[in-house]
C-alpha positions in Angstrom: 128.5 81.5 86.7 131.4 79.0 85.1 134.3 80.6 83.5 136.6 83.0 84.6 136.0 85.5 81.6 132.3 85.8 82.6 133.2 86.5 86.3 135.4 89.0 85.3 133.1 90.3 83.0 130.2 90.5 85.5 132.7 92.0 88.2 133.2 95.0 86.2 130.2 95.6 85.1 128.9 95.0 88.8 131.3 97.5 90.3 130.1 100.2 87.9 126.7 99.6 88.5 127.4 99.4 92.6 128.8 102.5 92.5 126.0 104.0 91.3 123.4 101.8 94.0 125.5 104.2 96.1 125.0 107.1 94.6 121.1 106.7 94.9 121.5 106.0 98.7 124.1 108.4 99.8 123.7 111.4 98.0 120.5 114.0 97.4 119.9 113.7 93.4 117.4 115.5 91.9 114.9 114.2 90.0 116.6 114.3 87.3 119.2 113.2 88.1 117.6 109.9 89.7 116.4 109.4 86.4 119.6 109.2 84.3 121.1 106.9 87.2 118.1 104.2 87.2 118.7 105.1 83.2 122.2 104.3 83.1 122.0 101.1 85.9 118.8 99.6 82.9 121.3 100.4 79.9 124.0 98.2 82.1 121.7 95.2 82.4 121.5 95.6 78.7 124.7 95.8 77.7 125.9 93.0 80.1 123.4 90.6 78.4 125.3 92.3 74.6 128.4 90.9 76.4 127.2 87.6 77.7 125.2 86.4 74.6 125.6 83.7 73.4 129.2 82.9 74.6 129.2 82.6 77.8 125.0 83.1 78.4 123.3 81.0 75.9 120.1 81.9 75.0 116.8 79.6 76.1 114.4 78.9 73.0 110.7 79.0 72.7 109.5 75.5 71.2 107.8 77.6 68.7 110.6 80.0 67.9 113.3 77.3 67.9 110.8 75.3 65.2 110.7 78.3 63.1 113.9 78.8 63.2 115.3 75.1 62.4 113.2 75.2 59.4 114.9 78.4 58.4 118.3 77.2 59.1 119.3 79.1 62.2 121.1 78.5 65.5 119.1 80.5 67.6 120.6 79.0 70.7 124.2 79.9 69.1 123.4 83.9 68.3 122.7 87.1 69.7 120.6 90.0 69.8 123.4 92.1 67.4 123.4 88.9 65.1 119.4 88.8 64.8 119.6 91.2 61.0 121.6 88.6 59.1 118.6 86.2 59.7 115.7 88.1 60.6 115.5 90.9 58.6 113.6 94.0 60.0 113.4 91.8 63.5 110.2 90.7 62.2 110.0 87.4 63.3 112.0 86.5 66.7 112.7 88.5 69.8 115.4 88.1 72.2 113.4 88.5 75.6 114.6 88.9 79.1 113.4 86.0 81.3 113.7 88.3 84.4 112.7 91.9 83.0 115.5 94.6 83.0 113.1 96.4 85.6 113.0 93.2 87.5 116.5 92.9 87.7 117.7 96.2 88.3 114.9 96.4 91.8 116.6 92.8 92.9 120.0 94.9 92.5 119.3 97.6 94.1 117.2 96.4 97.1 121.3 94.0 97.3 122.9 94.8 100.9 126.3 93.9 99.6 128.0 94.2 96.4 128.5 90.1 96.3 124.8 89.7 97.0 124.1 92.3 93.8 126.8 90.0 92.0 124.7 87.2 92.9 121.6 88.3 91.3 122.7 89.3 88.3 124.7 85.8 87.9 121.1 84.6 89.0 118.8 86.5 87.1 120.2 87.5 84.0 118.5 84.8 81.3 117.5 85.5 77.7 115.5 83.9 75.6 114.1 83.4 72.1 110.5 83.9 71.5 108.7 84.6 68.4 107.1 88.3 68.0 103.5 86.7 68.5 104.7 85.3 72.1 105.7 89.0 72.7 102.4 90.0 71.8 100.9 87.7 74.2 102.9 88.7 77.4 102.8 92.4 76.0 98.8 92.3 75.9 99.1 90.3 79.8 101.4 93.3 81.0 103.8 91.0 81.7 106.6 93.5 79.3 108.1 95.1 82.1 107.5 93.2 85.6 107.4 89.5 85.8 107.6 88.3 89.5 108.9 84.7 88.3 109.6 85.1 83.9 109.0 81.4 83.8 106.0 81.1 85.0 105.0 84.2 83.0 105.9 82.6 80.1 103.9 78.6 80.7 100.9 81.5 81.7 101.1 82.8 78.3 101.3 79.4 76.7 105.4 80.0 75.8 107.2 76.9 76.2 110.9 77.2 76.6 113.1 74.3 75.6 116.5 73.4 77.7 119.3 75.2 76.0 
């Protein structure tokens, strides 16, 4: 992590999502209720990304997608996922992919002995990136959408190429 805002930021979210880690270990939930906690923990790894993107976690870029998008004119590496209508109407041509899948990142968090060691994944693991809808297709279709062990290598498997941001 490098500024101060994004610590902070990351702090709070981390304390939130800590408290419920503890939840899930120190109390009997039911099912259900199980459910709306690893819920709530996924929608934080979301959010946090909202928050981050692009000011203080710039996006990586597919070659592809960053070729499509100079020739129409856009930034990719400058925007976010709540930008992506002005340009890309419908979301019909880029999507904003989590290099480490939301799944991914919330076992890493939860399997965290310590607060600071869950802080340290998510500074680690949280990465977006870029791809066109076709790349999406192709990690989709290699049931790579919800589990990638290393996103990276997932992605040079499926031929995705991402370009230093």
């Amino acid at each position: 992590m490098e500024s101060e805002a994004e610590r902070a930021i990351v702090d709070a979210f981390s304390a939130g999502m800590w408290a419920k880690r503890l939840l899930l270990e120190e109390q009997q939930l039911t099912a259900r209720q199980v459910t709306a906690v690893m819920s709530s923990l996924a929608q934080d790894i979301r959010k946090l990304c909202d928050v981050l993107v692009p000011m203080y976690l710039v996006p990586f870029v597919s070659r592809r997608a960053h070729e499509s998008a100079t020739a129409l004119g856009i930034d990719l590496g400058a925007t976010g996922w709540h930008q992506q209508p002005n340009f890309d109407k419908g979301r019909a041509i880029f999507h904003l992919d989590d290099v480490t899948t939301v799944q991914d990142i919330r076992s890493q968090f939860l399997a965290a002995p310590h607060r600071s060691t869950g802080m340290q994944v998510l500074g680690e693991q949280l990465a977006v990136a870029w791809i066109l809808k076709t790349e999406n297709a192709v990690l989709d279709e290699r049931g790579l959408r919800n589990h990638r062990a290393d996103g990276r290598a997932a992605y040079a498997e499926c031929g995705i190429e991402l370009i230093a941001r």
